[in-house]
N, C-alpha and C positions, 0 to 999 in steps of 0.2 A: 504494500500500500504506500501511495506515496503523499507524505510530509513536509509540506513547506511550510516556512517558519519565516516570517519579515521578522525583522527589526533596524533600529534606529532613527524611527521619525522620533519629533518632539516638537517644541517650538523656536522658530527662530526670526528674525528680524527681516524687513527686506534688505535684499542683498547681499545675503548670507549663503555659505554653502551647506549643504545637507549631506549624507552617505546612507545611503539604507544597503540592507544587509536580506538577504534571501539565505537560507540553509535548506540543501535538497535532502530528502534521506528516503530510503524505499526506490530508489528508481536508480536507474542508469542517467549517466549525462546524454541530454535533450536540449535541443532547441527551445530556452525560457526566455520572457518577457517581463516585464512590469505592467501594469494598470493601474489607474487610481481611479476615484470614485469621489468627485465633490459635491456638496451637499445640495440635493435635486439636481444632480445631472446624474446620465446615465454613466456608470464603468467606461471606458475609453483608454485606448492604446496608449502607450509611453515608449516603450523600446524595444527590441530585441536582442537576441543574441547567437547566434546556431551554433549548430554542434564544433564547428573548426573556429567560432571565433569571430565570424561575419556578425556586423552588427547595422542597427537601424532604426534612427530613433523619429515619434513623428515630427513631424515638417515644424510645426511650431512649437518643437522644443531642441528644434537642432542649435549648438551651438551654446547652450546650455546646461543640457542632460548627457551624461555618456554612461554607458552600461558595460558591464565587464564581468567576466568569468574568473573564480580559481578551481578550476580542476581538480587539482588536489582534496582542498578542503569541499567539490563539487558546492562551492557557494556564487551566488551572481548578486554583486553590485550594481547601485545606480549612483551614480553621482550626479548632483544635482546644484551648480551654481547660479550666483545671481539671482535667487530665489526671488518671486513675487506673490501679494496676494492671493493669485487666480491659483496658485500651483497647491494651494490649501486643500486637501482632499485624503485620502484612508488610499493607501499606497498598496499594491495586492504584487507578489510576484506567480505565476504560475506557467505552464509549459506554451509554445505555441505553433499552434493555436491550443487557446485554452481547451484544459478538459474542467466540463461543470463538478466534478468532483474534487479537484485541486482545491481550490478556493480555501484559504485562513483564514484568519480573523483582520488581516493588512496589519499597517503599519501610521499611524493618523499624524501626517505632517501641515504642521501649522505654521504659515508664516506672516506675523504681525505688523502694519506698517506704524 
């Protein structure tokens, strides 16, 4: 069964950088994502990352947000600079495309101006 675990949202300022933390466990390394989910909007895309490394983050978070794998510890990172208001939302890492089973509890990143 597979177990993903976000951590490291909290609160931060605008302007700020953020790190969130994904831990995969029960599965082999897969092609994983992020998603966040701000309050009354639908879940929506944030990045990816495939199996060798390819990654791809959306359009208006490029430049921004970068996503990254370690192997080793099978954990995926996002990193998230320059933070703004809008990017305030409950941060999900799951496979992608997601499986509706994946889903945790996120990760709820708040950024205050």
């Amino acid at each position: 069964q597979v177990q993903l675990v976000e951590s490291g949202g909290g609160l931060v300022q605008v302007g700020e950088s953020m790190r969130l933390h994904c831990a995969a466990s029960g599965t082999n390394i897969r092609a994983m994502a992020w998603y966040r989910q701000a309050p009354g909007k639908q879940r929506e895309f944030v990045a990816r990352i495939s199996i060798t490394g390819v990654t791809s983050v959306a359009n208006d978070l490029r430049g921004r947000f970068t996503i990254a794998r370690d192997y080793d510890k099978n954990t995926v990172h996002l990193q998230m600079n320059n933070l703004k208001p809008e990017d305030t939302a409950v941060y999900y890492c799951n496979t992608y495309p997601p499986q509706s089973n994946n889903w945790g509890q996120g990760t709820q990143v708040t950024v205050s101006s």
